[in-house]
mmCIF file of the N, C-alpha and C atoms, coordinates in Angstrom:
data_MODEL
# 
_entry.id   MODEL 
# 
loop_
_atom_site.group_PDB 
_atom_site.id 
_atom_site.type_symbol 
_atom_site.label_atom_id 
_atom_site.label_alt_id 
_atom_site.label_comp_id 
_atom_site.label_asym_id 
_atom_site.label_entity_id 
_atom_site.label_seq_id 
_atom_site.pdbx_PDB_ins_code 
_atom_site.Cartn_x 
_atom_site.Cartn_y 
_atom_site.Cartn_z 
_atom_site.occupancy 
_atom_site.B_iso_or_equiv 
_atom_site.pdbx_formal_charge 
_atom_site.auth_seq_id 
_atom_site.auth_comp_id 
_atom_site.auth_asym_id 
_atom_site.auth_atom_id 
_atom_site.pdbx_PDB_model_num 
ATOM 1   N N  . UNK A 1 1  ? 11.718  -8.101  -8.547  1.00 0.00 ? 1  UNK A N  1 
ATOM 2   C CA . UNK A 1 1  ? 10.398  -7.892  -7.975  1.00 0.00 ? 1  UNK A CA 1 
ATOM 3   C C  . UNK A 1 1  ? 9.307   -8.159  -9.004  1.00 0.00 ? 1  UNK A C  1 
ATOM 4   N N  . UNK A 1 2  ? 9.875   -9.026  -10.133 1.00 0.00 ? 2  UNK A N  1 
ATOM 5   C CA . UNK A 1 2  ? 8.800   -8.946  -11.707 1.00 0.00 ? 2  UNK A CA 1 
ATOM 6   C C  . UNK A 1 2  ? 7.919   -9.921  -10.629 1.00 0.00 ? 2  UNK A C  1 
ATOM 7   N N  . UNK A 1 3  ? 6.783   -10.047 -10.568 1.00 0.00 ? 3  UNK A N  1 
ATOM 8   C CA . UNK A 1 3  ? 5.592   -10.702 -10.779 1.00 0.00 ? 3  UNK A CA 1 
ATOM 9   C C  . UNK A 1 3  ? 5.412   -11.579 -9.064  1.00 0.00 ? 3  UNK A C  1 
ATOM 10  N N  . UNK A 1 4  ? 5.940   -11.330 -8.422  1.00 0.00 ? 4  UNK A N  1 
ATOM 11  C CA . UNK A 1 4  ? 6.048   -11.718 -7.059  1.00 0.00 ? 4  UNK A CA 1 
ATOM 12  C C  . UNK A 1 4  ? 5.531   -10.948 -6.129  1.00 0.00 ? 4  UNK A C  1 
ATOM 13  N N  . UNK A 1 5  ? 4.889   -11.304 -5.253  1.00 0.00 ? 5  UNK A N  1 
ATOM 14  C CA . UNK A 1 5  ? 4.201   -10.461 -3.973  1.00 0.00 ? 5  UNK A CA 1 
ATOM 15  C C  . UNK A 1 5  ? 5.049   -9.817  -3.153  1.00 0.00 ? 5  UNK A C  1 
ATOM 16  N N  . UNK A 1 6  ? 5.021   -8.642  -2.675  1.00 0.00 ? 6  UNK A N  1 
ATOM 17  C CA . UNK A 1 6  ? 5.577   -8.276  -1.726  1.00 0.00 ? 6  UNK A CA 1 
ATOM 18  C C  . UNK A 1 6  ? 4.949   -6.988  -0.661  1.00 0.00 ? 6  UNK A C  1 
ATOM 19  N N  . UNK A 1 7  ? 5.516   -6.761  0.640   1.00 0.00 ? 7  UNK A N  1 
ATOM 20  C CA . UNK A 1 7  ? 4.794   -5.579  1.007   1.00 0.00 ? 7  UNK A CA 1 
ATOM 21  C C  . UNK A 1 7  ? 4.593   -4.165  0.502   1.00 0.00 ? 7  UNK A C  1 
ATOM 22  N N  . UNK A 1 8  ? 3.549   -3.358  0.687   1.00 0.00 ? 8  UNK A N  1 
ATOM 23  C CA . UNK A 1 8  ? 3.767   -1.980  0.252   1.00 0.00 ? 8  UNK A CA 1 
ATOM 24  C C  . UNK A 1 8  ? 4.543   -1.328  0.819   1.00 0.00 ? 8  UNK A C  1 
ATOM 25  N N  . UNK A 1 9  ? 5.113   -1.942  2.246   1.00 0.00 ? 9  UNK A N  1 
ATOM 26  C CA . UNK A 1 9  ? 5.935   -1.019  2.845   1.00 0.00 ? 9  UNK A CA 1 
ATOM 27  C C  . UNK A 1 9  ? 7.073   -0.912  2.746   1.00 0.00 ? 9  UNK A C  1 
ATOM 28  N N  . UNK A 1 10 ? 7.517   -1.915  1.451   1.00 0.00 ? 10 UNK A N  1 
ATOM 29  C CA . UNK A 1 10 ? 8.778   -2.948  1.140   1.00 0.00 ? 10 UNK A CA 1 
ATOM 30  C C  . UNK A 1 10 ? 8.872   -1.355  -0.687  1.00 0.00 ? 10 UNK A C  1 
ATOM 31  N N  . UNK A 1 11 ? 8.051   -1.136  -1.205  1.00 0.00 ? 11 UNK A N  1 
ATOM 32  C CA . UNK A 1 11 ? 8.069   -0.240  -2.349  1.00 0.00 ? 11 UNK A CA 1 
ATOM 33  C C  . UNK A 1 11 ? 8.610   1.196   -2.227  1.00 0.00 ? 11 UNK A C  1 
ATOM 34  N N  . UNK A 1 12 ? 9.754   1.642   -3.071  1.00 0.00 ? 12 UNK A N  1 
ATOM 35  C CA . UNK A 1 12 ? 10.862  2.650   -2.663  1.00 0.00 ? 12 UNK A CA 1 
ATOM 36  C C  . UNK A 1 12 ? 9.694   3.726   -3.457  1.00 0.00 ? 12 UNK A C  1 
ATOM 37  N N  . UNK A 1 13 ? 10.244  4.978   -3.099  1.00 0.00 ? 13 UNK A N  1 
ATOM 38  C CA . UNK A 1 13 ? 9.071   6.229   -3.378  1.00 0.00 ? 13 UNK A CA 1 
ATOM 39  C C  . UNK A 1 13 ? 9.536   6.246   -4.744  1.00 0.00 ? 13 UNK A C  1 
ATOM 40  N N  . UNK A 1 14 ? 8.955   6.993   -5.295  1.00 0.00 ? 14 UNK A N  1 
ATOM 41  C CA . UNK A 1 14 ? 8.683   7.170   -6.794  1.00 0.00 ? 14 UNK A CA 1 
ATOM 42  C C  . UNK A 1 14 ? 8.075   5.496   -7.770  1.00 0.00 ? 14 UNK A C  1 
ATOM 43  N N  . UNK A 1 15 ? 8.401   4.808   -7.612  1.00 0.00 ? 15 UNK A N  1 
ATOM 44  C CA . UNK A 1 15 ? 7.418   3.270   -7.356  1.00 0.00 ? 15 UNK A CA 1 
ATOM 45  C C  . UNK A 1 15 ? 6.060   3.163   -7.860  1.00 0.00 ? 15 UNK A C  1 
ATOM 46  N N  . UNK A 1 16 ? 5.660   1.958   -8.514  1.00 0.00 ? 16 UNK A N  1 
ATOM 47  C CA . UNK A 1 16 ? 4.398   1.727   -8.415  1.00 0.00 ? 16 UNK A CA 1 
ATOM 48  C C  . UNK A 1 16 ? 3.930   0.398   -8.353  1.00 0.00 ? 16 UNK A C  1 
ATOM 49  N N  . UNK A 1 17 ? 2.886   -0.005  -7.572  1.00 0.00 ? 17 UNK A N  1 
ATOM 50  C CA . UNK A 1 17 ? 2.553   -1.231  -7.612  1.00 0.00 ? 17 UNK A CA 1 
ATOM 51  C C  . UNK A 1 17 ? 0.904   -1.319  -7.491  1.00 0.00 ? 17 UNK A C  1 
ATOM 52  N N  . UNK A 1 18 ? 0.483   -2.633  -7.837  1.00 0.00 ? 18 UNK A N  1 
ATOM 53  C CA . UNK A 1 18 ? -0.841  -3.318  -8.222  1.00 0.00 ? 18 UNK A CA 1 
ATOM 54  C C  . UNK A 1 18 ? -1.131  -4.059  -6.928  1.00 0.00 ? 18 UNK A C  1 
ATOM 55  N N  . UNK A 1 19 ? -2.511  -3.362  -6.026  1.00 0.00 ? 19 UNK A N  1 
ATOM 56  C CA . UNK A 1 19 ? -2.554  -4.355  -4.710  1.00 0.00 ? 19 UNK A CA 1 
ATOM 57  C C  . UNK A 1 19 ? -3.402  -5.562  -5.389  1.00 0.00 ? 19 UNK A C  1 
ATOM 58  N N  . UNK A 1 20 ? -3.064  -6.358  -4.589  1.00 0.00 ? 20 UNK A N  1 
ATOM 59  C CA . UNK A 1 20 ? -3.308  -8.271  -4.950  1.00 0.00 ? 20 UNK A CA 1 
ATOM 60  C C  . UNK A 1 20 ? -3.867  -8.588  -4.094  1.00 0.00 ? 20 UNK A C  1 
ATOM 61  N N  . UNK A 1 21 ? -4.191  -8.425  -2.037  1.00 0.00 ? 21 UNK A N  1 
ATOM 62  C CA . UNK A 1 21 ? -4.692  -8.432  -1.390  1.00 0.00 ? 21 UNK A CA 1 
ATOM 63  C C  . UNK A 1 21 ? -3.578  -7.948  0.101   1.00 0.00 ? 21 UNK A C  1 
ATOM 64  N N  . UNK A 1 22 ? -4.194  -8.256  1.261   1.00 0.00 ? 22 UNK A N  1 
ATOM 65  C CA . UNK A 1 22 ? -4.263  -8.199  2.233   1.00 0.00 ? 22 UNK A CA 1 
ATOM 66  C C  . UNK A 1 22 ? -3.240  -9.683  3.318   1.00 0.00 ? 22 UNK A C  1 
ATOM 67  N N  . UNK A 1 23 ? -2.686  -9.676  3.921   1.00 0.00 ? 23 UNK A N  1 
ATOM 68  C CA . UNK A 1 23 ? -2.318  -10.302 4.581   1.00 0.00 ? 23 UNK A CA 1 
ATOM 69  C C  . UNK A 1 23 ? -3.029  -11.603 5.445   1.00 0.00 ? 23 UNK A C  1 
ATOM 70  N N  . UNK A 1 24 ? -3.046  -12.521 6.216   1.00 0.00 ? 24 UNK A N  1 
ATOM 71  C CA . UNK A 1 24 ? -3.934  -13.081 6.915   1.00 0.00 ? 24 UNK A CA 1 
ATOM 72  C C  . UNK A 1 24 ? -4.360  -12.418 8.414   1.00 0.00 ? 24 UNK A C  1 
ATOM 73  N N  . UNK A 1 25 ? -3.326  -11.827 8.733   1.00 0.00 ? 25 UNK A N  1 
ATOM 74  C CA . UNK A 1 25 ? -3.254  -11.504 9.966   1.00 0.00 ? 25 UNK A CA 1 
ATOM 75  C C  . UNK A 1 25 ? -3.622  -9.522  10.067  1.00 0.00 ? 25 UNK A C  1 
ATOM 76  N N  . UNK A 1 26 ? -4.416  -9.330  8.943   1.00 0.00 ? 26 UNK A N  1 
ATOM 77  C CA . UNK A 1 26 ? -5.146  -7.996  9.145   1.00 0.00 ? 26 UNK A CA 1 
ATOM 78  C C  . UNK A 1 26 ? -6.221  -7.891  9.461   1.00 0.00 ? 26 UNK A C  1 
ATOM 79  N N  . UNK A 1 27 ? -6.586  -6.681  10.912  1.00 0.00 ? 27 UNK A N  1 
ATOM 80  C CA . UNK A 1 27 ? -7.302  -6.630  11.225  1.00 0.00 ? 27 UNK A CA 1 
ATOM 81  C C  . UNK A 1 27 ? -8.528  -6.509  10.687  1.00 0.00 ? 27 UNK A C  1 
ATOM 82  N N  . UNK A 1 28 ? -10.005 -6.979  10.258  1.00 0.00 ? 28 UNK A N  1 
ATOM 83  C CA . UNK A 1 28 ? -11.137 -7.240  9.446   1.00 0.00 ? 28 UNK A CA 1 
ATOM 84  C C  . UNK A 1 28 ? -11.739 -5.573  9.683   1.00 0.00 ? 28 UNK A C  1 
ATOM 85  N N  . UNK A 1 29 ? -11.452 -4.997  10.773  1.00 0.00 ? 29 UNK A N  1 
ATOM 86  C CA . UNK A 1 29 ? -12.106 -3.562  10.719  1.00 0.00 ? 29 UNK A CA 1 
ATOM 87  C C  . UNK A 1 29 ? -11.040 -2.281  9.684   1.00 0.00 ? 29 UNK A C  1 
ATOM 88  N N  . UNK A 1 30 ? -9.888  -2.753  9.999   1.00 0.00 ? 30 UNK A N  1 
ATOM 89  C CA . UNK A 1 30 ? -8.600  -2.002  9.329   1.00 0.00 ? 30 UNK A CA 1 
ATOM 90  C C  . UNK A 1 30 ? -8.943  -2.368  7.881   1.00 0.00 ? 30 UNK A C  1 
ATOM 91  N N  . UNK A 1 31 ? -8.866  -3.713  7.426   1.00 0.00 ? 31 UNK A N  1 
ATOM 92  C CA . UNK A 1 31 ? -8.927  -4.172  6.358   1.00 0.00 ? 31 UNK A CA 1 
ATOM 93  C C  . UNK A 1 31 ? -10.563 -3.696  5.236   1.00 0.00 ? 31 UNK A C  1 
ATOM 94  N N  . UNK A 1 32 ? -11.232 -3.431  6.157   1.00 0.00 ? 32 UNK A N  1 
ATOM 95  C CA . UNK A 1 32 ? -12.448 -2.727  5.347   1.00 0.00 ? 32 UNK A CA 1 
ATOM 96  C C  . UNK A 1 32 ? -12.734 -1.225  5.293   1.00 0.00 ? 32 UNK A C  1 
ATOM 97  N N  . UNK A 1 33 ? -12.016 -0.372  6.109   1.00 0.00 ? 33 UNK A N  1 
ATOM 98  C CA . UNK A 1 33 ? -11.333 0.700   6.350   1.00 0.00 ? 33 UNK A CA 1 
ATOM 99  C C  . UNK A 1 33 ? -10.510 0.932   4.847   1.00 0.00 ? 33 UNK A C  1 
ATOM 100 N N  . UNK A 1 34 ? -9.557  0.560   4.300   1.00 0.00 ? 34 UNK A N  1 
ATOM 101 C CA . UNK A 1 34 ? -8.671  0.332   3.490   1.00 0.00 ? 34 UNK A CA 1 
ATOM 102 C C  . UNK A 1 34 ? -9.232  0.242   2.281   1.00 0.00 ? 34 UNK A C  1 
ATOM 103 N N  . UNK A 1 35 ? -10.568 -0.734  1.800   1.00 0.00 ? 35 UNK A N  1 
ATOM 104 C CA . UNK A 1 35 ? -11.420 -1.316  1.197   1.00 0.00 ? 35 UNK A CA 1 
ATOM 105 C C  . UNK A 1 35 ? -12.147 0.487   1.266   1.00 0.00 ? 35 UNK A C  1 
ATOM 106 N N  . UNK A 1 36 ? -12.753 0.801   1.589   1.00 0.00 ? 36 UNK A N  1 
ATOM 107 C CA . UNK A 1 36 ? -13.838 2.044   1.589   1.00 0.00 ? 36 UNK A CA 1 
ATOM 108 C C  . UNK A 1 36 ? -12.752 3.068   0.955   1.00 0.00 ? 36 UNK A C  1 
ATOM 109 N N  . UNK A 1 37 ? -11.440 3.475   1.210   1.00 0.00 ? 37 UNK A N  1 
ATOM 110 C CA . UNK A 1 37 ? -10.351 4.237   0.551   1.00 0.00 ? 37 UNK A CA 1 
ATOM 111 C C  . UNK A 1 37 ? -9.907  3.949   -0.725  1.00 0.00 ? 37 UNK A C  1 
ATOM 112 N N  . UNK A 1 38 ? -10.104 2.603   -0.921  1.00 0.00 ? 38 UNK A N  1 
ATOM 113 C CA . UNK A 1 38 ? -9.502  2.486   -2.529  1.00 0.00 ? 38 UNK A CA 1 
ATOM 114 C C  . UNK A 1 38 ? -8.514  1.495   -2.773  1.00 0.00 ? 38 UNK A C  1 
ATOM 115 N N  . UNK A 1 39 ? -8.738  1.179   -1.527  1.00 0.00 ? 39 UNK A N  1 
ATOM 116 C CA . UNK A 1 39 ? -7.510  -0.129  -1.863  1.00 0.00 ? 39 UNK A CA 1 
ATOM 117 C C  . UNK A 1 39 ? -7.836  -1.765  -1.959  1.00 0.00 ? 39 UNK A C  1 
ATOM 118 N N  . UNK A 1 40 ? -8.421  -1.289  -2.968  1.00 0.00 ? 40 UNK A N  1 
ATOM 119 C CA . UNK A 1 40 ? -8.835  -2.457  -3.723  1.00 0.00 ? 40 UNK A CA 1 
ATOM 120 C C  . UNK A 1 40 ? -7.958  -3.774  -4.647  1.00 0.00 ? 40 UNK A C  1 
ATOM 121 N N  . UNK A 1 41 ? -8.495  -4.682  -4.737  1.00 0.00 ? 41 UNK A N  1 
ATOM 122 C CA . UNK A 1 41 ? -7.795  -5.265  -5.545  1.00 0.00 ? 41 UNK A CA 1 
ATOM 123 C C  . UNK A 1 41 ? -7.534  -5.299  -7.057  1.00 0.00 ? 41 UNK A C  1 
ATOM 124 N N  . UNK A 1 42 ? -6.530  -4.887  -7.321  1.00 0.00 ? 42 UNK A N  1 
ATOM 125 C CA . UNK A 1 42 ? -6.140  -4.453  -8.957  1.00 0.00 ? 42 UNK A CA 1 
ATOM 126 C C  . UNK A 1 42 ? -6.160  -3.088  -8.839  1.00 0.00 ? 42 UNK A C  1 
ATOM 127 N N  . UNK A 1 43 ? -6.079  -2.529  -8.083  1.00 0.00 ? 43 UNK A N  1 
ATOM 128 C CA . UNK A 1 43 ? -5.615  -0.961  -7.955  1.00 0.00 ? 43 UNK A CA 1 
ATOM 129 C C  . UNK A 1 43 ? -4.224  -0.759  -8.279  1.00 0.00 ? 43 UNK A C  1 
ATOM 130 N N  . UNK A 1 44 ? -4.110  -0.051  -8.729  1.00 0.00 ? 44 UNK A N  1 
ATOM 131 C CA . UNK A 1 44 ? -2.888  1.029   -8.872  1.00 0.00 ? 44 UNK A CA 1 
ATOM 132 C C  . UNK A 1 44 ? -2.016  1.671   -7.553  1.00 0.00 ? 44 UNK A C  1 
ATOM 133 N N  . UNK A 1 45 ? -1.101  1.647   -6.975  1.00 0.00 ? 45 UNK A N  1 
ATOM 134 C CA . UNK A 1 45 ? -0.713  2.764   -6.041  1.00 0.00 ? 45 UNK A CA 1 
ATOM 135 C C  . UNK A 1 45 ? 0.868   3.145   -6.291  1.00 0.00 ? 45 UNK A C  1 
ATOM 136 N N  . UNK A 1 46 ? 0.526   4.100   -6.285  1.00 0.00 ? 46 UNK A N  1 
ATOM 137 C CA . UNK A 1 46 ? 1.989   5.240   -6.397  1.00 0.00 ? 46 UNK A CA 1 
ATOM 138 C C  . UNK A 1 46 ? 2.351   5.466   -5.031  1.00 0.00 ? 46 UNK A C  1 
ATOM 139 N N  . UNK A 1 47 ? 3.587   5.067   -4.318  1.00 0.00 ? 47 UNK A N  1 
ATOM 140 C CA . UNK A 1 47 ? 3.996   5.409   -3.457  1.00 0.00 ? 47 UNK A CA 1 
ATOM 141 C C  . UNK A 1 47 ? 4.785   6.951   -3.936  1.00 0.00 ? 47 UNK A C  1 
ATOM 142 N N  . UNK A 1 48 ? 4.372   7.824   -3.299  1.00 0.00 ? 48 UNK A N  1 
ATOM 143 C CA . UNK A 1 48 ? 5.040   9.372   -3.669  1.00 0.00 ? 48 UNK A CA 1 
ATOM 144 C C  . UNK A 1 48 ? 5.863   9.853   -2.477  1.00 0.00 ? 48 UNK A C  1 
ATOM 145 N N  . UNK A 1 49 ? 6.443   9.374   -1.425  1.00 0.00 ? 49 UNK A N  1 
ATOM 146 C CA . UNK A 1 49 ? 7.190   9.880   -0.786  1.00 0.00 ? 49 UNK A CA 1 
ATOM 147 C C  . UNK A 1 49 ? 7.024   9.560   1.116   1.00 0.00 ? 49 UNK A C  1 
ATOM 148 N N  . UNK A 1 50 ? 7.928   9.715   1.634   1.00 0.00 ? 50 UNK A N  1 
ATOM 149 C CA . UNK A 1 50 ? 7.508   9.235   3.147   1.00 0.00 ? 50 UNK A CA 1 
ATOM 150 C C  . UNK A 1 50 ? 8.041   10.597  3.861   1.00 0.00 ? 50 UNK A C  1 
ATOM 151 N N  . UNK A 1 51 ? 7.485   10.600  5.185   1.00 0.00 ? 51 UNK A N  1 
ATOM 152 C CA . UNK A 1 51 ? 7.683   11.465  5.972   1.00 0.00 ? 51 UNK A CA 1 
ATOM 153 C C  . UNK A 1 51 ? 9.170   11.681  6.369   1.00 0.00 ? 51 UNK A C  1 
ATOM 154 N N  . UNK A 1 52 ? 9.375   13.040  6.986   1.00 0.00 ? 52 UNK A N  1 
ATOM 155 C CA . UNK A 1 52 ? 10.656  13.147  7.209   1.00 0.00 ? 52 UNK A CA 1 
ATOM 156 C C  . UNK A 1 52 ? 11.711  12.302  8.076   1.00 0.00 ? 52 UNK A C  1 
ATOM 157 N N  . UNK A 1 53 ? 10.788  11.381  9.102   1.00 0.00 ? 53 UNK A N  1 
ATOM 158 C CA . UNK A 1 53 ? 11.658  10.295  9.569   1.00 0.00 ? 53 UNK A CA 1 
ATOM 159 C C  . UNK A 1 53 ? 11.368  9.171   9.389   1.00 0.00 ? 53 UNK A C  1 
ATOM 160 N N  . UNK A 1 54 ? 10.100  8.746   7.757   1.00 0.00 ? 54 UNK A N  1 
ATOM 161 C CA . UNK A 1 54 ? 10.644  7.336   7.136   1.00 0.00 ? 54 UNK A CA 1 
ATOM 162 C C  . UNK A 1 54 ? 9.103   7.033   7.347   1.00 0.00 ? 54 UNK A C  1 
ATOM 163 N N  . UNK A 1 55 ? 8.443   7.658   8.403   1.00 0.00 ? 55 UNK A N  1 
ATOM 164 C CA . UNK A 1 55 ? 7.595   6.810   8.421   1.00 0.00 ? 55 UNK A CA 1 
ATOM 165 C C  . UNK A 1 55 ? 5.713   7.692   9.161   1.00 0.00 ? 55 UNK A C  1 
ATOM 166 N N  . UNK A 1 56 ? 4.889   7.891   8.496   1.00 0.00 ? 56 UNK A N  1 
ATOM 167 C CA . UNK A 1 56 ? 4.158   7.410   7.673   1.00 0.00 ? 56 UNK A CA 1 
ATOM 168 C C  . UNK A 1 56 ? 4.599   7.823   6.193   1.00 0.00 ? 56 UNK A C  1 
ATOM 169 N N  . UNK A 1 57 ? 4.269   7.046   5.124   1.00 0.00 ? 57 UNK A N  1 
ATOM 170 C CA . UNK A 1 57 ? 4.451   6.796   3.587   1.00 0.00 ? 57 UNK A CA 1 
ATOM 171 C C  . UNK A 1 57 ? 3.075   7.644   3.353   1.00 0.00 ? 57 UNK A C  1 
ATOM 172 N N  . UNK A 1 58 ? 3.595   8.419   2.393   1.00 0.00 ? 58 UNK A N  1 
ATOM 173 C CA . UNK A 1 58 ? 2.347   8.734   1.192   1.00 0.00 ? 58 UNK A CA 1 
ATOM 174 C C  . UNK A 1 58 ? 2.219   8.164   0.097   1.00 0.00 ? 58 UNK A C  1 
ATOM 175 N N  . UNK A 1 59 ? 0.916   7.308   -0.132  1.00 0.00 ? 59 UNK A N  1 
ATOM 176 C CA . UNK A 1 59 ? 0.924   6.756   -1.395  1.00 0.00 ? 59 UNK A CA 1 
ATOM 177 C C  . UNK A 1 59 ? -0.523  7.250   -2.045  1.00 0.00 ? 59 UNK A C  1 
ATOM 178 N N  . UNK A 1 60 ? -0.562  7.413   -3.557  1.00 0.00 ? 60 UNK A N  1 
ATOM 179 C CA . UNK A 1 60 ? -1.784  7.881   -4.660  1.00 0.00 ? 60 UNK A CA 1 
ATOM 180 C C  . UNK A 1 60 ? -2.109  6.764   -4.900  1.00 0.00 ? 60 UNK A C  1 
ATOM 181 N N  . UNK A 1 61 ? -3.256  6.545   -4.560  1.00 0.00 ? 61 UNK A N  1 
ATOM 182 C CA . UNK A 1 61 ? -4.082  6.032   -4.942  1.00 0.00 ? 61 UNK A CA 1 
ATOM 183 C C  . UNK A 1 61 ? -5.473  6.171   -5.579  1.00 0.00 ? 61 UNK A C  1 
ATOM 184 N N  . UNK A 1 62 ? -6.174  5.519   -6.920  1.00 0.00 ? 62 UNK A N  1 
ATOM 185 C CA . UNK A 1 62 ? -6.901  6.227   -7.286  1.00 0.00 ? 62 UNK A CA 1 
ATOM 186 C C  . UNK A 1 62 ? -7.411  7.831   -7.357  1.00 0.00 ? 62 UNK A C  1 
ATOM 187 N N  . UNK A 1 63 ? -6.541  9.083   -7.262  1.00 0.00 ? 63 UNK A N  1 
ATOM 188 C CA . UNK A 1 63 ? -6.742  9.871   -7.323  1.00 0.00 ? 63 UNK A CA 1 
ATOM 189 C C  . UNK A 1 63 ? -6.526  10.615  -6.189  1.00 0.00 ? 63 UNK A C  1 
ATOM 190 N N  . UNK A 1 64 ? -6.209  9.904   -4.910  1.00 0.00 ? 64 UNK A N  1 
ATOM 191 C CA . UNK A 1 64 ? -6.216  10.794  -3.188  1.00 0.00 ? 64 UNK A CA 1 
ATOM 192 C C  . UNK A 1 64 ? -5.030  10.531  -3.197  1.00 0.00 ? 64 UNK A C  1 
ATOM 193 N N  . UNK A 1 65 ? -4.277  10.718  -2.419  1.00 0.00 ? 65 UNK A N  1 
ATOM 194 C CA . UNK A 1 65 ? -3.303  10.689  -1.117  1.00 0.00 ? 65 UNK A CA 1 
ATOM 195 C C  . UNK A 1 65 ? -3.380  10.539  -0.305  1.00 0.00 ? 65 UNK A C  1 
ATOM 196 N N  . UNK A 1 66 ? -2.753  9.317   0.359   1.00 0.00 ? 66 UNK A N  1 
ATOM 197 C CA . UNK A 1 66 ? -3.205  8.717   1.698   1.00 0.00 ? 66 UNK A CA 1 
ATOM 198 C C  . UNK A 1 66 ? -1.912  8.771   2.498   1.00 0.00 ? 66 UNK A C  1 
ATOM 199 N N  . UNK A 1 67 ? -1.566  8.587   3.829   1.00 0.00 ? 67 UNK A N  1 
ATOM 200 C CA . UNK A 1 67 ? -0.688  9.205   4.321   1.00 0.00 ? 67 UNK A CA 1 
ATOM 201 C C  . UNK A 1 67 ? -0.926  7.531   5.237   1.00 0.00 ? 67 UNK A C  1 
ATOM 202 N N  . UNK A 1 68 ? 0.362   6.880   5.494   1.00 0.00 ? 68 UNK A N  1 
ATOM 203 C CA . UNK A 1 68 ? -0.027  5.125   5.745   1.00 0.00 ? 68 UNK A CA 1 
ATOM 204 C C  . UNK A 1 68 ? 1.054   4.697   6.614   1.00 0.00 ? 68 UNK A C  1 
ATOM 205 N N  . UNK A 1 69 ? 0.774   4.254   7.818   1.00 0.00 ? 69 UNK A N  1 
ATOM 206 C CA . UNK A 1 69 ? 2.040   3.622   8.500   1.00 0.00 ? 69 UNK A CA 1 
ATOM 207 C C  . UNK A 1 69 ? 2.513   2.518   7.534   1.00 0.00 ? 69 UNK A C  1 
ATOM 208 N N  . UNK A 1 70 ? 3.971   2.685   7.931   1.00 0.00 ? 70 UNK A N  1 
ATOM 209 C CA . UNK A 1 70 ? 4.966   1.266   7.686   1.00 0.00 ? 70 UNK A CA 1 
ATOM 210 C C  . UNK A 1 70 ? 4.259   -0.292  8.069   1.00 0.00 ? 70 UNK A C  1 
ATOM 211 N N  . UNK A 1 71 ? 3.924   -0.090  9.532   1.00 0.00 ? 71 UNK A N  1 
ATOM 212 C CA . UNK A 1 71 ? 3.107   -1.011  10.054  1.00 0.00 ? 71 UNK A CA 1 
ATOM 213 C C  . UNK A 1 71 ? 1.687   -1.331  9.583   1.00 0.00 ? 71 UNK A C  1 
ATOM 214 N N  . UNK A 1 72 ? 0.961   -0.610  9.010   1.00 0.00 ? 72 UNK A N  1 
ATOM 215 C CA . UNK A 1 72 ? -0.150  -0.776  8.353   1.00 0.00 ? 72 UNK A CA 1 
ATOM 216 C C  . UNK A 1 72 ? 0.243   -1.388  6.580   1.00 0.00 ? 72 UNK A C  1 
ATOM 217 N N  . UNK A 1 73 ? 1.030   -0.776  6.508   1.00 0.00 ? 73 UNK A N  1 
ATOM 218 C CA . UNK A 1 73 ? 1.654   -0.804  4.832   1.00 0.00 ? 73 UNK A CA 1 
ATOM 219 C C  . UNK A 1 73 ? 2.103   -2.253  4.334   1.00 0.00 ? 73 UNK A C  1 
ATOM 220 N N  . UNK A 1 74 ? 2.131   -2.915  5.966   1.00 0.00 ? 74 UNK A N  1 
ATOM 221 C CA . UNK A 1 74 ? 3.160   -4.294  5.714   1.00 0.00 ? 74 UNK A CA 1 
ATOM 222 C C  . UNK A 1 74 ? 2.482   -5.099  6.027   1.00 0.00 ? 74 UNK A C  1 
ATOM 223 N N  . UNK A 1 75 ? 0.908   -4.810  5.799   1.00 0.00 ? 75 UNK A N  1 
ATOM 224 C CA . UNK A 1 75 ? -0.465  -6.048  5.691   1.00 0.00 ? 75 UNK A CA 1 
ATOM 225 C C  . UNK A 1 75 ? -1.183  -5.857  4.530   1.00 0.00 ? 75 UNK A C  1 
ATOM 226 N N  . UNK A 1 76 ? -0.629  -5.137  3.675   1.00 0.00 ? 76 UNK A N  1 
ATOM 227 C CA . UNK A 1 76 ? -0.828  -4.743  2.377   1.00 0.00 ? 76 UNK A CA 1 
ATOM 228 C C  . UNK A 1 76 ? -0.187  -5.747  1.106   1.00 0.00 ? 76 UNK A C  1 
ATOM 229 N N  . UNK A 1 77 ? -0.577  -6.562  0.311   1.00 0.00 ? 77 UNK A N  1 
ATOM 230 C CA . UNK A 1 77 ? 0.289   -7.477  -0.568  1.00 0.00 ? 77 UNK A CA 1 
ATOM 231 C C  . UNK A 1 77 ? -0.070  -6.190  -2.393  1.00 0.00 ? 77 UNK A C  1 
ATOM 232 N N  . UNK A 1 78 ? 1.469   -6.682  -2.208  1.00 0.00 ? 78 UNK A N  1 
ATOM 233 C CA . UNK A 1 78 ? 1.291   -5.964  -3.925  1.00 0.00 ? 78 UNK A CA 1 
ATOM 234 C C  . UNK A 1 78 ? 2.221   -6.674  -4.850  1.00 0.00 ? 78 UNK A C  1 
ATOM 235 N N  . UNK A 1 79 ? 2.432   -6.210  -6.632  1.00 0.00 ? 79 UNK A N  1 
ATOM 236 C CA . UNK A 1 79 ? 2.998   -6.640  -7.184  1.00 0.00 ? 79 UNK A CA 1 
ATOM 237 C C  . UNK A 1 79 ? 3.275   -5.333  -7.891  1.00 0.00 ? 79 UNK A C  1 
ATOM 238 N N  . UNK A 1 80 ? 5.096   -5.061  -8.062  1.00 0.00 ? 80 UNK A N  1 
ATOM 239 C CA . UNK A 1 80 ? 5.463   -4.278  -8.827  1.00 0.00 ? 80 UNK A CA 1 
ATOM 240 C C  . UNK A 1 80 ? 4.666   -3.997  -10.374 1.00 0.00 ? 80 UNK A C  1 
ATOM 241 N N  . UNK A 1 81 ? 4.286   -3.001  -10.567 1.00 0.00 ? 81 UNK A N  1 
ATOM 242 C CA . UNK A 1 81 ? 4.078   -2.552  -11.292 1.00 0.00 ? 81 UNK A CA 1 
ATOM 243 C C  . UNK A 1 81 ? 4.263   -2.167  -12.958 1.00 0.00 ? 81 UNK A C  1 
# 
């Protein structure tokens, strides 16, 4: 996973990765939504753990905890950390 894109929803908990951008096919209101939270480009995110049946993911970012569908997570581009 050295230096290659992949989804956030694709990153096992305890994990960290560097977002790089956004997908083509994300929604422009979702995608600035995301943007106002911190998920910026060259951010940091710690995936810290997923819900008890897998799915929404908690990941740290800049300082919060955000609580993130799988499906949202997988219009997310990152690079291992």
């Amino acid at each position: 996973m050295q230096n290659e894109s992949v989804r956030l929803c694709d990153i096992p908990s305890g994990s960290s990765a560097s977002v790089i951008g956004f997908t083509n096919g994300t929604n422009n209101g979702f995608q600035s939504r995301l943007l106002e939270l911190g998920l910026t480009r060259g951010s940091c995110v710690n995936v810290t753990g997923f819900a008890p049946l897998g799915d929404p993911m908690i990941i740290s970012v800049r300082g919060c905890q955000l609580a993130i569908r799988k499906e949202d997570a997988a219009d997310i581009k990152v690079v291992a950390a």
